[in-house]
DSSP file (Angstrom, degrees, kcal/mol; ACC not computed):
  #  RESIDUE AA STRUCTURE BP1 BP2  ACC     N-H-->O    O-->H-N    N-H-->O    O-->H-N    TCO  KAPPA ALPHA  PHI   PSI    X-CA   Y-CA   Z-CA
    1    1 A X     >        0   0    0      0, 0.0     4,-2.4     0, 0.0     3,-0.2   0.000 360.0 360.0 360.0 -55.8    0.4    6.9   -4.0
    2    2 A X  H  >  +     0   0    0      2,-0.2     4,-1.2     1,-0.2    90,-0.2   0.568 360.0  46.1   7.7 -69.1   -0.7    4.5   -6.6
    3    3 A X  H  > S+     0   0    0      2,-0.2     4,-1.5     1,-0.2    -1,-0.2   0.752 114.7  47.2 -85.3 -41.6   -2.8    6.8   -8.7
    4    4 A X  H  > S+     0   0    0      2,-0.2     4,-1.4     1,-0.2    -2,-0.2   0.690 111.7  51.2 -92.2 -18.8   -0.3    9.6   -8.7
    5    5 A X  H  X S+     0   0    0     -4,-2.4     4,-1.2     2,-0.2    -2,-0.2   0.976 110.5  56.0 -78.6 -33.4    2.8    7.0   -9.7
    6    6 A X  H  X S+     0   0    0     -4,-1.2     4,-2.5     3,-0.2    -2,-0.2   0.744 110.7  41.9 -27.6 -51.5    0.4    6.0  -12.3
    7    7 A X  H  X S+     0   0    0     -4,-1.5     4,-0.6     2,-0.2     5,-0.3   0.893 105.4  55.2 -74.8 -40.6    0.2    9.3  -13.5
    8    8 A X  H  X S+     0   0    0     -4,-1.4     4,-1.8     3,-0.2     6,-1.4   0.781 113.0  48.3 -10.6 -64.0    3.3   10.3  -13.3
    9    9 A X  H  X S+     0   0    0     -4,-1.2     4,-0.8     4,-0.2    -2,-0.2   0.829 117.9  36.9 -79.6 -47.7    4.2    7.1  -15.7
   10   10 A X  H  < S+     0   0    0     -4,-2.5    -1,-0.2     2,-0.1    -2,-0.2   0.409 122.5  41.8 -96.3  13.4    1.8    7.5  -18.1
   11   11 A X  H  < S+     0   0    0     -4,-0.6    -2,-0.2    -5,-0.1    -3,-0.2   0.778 133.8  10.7-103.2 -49.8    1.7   11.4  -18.4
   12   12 A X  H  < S-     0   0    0     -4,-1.8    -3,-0.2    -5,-0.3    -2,-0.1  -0.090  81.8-129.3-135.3  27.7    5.3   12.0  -18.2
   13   13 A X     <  -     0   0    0     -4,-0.8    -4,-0.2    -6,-0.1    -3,-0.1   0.514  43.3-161.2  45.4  15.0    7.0    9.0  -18.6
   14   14 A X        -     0   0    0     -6,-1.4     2,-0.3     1,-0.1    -1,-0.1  -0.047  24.5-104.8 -45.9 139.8    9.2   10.0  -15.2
   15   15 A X    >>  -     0   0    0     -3,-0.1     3,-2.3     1,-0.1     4,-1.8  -0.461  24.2-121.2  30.2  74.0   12.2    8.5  -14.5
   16   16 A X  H 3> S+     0   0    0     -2,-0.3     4,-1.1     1,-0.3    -1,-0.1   0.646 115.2  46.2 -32.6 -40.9   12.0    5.6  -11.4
   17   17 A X  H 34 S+     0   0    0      1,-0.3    -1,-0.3     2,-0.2    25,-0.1   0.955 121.5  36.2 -53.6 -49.2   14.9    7.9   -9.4
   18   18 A X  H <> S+     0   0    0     -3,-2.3     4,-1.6     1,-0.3    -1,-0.3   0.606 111.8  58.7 -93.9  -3.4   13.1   11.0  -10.1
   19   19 A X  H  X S+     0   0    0     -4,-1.8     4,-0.7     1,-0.2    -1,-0.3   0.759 110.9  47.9 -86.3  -9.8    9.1    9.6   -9.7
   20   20 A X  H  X S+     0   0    0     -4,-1.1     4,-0.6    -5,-0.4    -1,-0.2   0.567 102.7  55.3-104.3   0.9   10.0    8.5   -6.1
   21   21 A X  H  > S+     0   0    0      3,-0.1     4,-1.9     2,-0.1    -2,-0.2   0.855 118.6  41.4 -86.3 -15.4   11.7   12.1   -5.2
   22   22 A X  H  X S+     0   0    0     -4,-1.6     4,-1.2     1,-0.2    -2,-0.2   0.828 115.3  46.8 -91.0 -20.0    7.7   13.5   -6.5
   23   23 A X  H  X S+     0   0    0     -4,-0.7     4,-0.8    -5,-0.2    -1,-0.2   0.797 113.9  47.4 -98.4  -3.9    6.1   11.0   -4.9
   24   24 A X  H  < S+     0   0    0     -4,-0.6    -2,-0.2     2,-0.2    -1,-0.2   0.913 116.9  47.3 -59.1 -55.9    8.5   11.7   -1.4
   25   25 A X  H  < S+     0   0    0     -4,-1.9    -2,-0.2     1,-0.2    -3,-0.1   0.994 117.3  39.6 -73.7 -66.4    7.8   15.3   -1.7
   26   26 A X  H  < S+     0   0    0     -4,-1.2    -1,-0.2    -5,-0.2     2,-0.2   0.678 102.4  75.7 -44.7 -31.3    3.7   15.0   -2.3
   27   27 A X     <  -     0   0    0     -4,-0.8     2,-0.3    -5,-0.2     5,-0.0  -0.581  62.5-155.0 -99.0 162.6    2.9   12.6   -0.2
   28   28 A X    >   +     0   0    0     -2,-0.2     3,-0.7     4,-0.0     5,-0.2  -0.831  55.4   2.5-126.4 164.6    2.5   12.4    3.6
   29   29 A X  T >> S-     0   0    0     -2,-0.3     3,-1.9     1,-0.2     4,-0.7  -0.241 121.4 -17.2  80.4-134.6    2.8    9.4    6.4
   30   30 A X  H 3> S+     0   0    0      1,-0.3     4,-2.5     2,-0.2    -1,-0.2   0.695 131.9  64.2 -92.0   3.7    3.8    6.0    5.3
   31   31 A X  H <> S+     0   0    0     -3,-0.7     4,-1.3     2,-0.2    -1,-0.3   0.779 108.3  42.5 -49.1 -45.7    3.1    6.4    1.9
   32   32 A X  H <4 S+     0   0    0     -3,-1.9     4,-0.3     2,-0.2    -2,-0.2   0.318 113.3  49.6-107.6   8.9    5.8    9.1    1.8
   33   33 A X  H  X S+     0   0    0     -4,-0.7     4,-3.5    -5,-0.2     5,-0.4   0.804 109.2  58.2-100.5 -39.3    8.5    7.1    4.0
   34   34 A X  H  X S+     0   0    0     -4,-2.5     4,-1.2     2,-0.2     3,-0.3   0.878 111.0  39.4 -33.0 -73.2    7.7    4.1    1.6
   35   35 A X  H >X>S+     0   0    0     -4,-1.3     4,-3.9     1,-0.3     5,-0.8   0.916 113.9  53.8 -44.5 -63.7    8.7    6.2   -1.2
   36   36 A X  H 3>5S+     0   0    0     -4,-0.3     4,-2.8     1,-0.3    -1,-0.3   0.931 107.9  51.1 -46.3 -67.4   11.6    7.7    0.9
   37   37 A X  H 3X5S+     0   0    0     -4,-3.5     4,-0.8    -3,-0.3    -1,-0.3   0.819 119.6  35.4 -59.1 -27.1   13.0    4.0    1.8
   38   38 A X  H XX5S+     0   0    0     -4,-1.2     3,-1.6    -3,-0.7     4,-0.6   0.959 118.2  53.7 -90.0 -56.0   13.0    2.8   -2.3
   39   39 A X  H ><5S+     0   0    0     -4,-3.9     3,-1.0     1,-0.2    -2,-0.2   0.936 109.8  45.2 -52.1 -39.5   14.1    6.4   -3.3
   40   40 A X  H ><<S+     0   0    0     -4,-2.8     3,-0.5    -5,-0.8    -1,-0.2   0.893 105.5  64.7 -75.7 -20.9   17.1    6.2   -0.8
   41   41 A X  H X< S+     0   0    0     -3,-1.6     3,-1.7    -4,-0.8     4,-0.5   0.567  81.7  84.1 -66.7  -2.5   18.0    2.2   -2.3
   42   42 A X  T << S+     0   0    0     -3,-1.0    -1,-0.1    -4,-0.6    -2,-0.1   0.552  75.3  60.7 -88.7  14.5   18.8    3.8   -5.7
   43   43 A X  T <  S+     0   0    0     -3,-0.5     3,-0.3    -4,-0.1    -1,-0.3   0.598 110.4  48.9 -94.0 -10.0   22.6    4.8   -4.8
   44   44 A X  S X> S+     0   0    0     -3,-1.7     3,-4.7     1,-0.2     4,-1.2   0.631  77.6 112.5 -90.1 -12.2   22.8    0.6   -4.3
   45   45 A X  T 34 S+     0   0    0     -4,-0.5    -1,-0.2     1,-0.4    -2,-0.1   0.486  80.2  48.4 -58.7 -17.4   21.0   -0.2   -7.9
   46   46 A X  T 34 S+     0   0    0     -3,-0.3    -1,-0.4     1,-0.1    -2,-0.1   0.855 109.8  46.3 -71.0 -45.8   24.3   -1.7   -9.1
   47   47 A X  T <4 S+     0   0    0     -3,-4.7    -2,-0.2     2,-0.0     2,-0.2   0.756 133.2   7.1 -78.7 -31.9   24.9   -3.9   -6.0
   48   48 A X  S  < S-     0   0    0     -4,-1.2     2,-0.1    -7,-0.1     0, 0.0  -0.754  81.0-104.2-158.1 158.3   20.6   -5.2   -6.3
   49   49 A X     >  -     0   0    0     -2,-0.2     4,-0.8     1,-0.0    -1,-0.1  -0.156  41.7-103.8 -75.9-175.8   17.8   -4.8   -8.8
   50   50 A X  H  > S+     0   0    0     26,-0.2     4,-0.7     2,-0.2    26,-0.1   0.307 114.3  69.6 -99.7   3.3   15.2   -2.5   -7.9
   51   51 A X  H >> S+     0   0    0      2,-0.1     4,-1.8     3,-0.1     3,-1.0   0.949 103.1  41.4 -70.1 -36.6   12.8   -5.4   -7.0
   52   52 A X  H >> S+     0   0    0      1,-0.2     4,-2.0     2,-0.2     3,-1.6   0.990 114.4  57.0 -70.9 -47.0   14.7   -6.5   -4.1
   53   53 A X  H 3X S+     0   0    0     -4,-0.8     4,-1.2     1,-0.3    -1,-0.2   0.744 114.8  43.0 -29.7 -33.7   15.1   -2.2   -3.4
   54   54 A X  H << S+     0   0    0     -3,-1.0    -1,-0.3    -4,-0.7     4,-0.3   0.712 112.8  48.3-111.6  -0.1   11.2   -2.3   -3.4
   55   55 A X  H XX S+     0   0    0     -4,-1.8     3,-1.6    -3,-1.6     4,-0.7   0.870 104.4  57.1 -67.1 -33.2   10.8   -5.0   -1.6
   56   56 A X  H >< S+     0   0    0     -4,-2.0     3,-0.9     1,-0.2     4,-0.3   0.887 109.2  48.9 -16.1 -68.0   13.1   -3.9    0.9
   57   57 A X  T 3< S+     0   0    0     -4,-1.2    -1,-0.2     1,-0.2   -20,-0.2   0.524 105.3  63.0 -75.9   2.6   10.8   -0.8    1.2
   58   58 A X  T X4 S+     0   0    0     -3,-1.6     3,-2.4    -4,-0.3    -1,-0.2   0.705  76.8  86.1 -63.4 -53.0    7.9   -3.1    1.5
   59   59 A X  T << S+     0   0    0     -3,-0.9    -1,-0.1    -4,-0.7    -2,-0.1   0.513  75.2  62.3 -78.7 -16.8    8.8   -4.7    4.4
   60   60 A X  T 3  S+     0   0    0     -4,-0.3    -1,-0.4    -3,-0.1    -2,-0.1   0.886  91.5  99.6 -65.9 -44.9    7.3   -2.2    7.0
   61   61 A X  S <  S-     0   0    0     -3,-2.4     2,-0.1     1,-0.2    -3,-0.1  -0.133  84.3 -91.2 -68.7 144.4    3.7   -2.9    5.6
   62   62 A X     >  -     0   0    0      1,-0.1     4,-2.2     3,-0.1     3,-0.4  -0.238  45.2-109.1 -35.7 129.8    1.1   -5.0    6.7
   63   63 A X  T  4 S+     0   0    0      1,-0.3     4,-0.5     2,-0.2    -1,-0.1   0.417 115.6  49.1 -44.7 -17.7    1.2   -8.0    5.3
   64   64 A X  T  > S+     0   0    0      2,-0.1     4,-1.8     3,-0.1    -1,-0.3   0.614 116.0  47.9 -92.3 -46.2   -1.7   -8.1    2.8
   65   65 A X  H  > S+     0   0    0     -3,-0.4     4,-0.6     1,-0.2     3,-0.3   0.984 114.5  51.3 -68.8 -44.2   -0.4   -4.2    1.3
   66   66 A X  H  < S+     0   0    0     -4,-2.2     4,-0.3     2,-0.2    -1,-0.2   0.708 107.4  45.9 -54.3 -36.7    2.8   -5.9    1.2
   67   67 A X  H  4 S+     0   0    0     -4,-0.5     4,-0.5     1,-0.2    -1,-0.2   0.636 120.6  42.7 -99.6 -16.2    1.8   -9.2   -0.8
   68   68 A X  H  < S+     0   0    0     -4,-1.8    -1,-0.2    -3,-0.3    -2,-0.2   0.316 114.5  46.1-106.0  17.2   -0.2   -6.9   -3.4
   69   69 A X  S >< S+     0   0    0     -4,-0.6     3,-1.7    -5,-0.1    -2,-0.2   0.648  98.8  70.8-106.7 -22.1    2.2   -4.2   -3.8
   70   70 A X  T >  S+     0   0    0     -4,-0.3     3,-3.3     1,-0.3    -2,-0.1   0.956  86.6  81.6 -56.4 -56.2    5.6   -7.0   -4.3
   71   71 A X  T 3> S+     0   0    0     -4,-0.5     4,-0.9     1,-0.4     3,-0.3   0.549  89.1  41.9 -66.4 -38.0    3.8   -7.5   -7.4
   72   72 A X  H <> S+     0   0    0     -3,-1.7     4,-1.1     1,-0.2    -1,-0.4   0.411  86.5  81.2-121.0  35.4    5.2   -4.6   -9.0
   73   73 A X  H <4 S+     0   0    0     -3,-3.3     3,-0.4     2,-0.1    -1,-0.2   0.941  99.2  50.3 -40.0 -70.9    8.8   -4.7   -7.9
   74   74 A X  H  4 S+     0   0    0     -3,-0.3    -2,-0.2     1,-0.2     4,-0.1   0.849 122.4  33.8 -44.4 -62.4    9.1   -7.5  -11.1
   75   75 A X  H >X S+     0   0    0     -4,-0.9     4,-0.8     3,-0.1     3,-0.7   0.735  94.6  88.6 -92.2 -24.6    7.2   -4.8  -13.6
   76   76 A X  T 3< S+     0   0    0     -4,-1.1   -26,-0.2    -3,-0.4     4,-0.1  -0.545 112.4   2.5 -77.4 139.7    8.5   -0.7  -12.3
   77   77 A X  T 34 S+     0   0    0      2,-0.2    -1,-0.2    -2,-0.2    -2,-0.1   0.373 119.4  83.7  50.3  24.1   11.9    0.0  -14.4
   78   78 A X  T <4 S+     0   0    0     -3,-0.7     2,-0.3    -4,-0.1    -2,-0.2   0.285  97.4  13.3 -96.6 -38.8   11.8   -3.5  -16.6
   79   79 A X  S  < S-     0   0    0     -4,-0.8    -2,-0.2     1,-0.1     2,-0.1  -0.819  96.9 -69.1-137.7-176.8    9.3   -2.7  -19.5
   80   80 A X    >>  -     0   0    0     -2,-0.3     4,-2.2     1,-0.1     3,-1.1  -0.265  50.8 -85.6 -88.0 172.8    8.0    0.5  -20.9
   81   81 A X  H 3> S+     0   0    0      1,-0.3     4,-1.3     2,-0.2     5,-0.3   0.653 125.0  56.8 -68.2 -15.0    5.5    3.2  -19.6
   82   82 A X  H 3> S+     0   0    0      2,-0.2     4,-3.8     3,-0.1    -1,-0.3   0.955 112.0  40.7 -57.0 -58.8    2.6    1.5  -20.8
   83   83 A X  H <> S+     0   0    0     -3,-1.1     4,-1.6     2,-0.2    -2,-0.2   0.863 115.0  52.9 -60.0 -26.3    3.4   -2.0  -18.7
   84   84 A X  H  X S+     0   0    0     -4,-2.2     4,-1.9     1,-0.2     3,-0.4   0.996 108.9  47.2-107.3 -56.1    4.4   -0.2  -16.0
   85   85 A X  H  X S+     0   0    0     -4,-1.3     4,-3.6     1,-0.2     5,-0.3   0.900 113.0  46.6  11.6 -85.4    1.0    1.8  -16.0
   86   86 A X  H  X S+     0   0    0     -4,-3.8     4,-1.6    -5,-0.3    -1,-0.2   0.933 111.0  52.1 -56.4 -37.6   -1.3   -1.0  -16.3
   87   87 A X  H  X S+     0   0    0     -4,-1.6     4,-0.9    -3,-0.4     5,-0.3   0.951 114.3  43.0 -65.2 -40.0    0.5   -3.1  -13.7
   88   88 A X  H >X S+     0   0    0     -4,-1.9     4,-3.0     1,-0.2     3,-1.3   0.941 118.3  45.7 -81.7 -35.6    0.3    0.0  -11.1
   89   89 A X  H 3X S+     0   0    0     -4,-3.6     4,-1.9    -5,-0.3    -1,-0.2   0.840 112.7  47.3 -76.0 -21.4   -3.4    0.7  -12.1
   90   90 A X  H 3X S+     0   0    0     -4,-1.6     4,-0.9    -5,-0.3    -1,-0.3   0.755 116.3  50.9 -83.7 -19.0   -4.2   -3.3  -11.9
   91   91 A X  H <X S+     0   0    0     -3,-1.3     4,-2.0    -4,-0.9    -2,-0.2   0.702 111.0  45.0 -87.9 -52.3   -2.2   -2.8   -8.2
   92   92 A X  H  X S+     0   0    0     -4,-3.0     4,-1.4    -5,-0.3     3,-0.2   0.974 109.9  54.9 -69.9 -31.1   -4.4    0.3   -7.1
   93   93 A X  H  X S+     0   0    0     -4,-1.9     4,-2.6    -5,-0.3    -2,-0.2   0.940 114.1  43.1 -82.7 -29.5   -7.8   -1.6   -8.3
   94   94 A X  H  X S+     0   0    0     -4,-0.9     4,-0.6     2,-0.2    -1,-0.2   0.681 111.0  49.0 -81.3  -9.0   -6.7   -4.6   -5.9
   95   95 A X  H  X S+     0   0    0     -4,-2.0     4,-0.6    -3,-0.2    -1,-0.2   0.800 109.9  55.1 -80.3 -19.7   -5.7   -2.4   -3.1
   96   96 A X  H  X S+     0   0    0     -4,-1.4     4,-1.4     2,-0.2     3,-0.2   0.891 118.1  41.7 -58.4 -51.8   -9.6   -0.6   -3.9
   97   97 A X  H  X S+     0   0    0     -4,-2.6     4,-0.8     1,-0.2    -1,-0.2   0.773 109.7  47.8 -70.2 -30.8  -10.6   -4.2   -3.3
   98   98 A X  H  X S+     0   0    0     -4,-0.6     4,-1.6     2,-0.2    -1,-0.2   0.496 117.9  51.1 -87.6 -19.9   -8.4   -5.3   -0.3
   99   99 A X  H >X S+     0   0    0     -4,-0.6     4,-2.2    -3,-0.2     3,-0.6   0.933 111.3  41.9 -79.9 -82.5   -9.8   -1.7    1.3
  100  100 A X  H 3X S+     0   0    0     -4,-1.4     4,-2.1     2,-0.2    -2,-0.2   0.699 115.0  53.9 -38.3 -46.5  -13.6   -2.2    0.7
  101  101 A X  H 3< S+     0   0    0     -4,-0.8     4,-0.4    -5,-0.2     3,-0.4   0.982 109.5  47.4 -40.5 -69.9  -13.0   -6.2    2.0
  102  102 A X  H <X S+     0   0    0     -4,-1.6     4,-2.5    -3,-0.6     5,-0.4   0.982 113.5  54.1 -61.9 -57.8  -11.3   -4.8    5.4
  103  103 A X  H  < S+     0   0    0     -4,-2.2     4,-0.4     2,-0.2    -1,-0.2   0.865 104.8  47.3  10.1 -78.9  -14.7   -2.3    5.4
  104  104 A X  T >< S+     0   0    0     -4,-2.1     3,-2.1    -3,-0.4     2,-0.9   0.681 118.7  45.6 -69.2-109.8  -17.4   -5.0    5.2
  105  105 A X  T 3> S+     0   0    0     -4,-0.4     4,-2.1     1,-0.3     5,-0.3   0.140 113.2  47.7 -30.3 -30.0  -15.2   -6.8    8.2
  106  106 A X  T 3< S+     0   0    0     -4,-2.5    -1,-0.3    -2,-0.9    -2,-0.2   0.620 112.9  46.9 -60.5 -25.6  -14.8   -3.7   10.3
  107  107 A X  T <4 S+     0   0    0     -3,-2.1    -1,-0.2    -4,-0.4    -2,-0.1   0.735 116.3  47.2 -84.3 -32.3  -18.5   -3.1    9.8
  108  108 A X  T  > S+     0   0    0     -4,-0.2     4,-0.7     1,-0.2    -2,-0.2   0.879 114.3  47.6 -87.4 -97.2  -19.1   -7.2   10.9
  109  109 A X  H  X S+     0   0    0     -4,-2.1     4,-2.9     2,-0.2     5,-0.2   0.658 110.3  47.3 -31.7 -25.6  -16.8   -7.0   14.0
  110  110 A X  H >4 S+     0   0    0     -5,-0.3     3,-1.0     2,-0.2     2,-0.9   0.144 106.5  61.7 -94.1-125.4  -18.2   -3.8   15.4
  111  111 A X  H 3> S+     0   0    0      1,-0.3     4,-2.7     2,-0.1     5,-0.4  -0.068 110.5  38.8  74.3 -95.5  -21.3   -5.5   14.8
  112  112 A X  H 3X S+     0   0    0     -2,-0.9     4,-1.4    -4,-0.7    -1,-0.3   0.938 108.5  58.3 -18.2 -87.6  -20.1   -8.2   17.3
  113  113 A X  H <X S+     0   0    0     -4,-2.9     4,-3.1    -3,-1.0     5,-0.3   0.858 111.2  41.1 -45.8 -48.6  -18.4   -6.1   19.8
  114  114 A X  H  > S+     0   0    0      1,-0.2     4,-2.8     2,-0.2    -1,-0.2   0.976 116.1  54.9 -76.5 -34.9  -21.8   -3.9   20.7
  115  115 A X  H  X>S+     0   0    0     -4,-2.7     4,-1.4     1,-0.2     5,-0.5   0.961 115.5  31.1 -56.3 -39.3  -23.4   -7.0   20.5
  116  116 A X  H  <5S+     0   0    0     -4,-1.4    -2,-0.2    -5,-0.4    -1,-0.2   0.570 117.4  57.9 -97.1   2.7  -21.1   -8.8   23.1
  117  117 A X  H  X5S+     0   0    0     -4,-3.1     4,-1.7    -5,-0.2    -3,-0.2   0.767 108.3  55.0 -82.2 -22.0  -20.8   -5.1   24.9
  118  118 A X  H  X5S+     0   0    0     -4,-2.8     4,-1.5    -5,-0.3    -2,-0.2   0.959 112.7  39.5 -25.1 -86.8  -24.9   -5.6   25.0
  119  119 A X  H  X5S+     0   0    0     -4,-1.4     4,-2.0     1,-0.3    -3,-0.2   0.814 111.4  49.6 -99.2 -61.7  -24.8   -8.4   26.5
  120  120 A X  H >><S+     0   0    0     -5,-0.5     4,-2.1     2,-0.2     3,-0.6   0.947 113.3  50.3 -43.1 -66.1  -22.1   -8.0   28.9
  121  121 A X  H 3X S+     0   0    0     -4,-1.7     4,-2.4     2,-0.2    -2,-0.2   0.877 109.3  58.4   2.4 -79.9  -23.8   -4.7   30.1
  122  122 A X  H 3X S+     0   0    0     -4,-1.5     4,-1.5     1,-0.2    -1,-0.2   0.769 110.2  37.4 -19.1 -64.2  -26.9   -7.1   30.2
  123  123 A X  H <X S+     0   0    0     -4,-2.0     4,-3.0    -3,-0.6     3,-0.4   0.940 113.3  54.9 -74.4 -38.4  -25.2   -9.8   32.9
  124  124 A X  H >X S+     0   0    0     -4,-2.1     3,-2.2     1,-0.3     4,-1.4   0.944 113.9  44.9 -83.7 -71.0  -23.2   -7.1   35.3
  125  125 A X  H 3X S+     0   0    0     -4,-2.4     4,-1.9     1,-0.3    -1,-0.3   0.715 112.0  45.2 -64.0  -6.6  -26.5   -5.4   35.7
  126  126 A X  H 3< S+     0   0    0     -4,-1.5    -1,-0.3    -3,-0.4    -2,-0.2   0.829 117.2  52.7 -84.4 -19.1  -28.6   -8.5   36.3
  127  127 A X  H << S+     0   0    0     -4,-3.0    -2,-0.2    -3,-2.2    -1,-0.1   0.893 105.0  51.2 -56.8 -41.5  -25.5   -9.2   38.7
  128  128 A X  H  <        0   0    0     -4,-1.4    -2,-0.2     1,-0.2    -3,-0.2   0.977 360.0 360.0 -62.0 -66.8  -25.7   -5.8   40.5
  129  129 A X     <        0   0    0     -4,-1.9    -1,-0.2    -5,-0.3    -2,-0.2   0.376 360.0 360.0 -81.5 360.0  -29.4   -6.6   41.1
């Protein structure tokens, strides 16, 4: 989602309204209901900014996607296509970071688990015997 709102903003300078109906239509799962909940705050955009709108649509994510994505509620429809560029590309290299982190732990925990499924294995058959 990231990469292609990035592009979007720095190819074609799209429009906040109209970069979340392409990024609705292109994308699938929660990427494209994310989009879908901010796309659907913009009939309110008088009543609220569009941070509280993208936090709003935030709120469904995990908590770690959640705390590096707020970031650019503040910077999307506030400055020009340049800022807003660099912020979502400095936002995709820390979700690249936050991914690869959850990785290594996923790699370490299963790691664990066959070790303590080893060893469990280990005791019921010396129990059986």
């Amino acid at each position: 989602m990231l990469s292609m709102m990035e592009f979007e903003l720095a190819r074609f300078k799209t429009p906040l309204p109209e970069l979340f109906t392409v990024l609705e239509m292109e994308l699938h799962g929660e990427a494209a209901a994310l989009c879908r909940r901010v796309g659907s705050g913009f009939a309110r955009l008088g009543e609220c900014d569009f941070s509280a709108l993208w936090s709003e649509g935030l709120s469904a994510l995990p908590e770690e996607e959640e705390r590096i994505l707020c970031t650019l509620g503040s910077v999307l429809g506030r400055y020009g296509a340049e800022e807003q560029t660099q912020a979502v590309d400095l936002c995709r290299r820390e979700m690249e970071l936050a991914r690869d982190e959850a990785k290594i732990q996923a790699q370490e925990k299963g790691r664990v688990y066959i070790a303590l499924s080893a060893a469990g294995g280990a005791m019921l058959s010396v129990l059986l015997l």
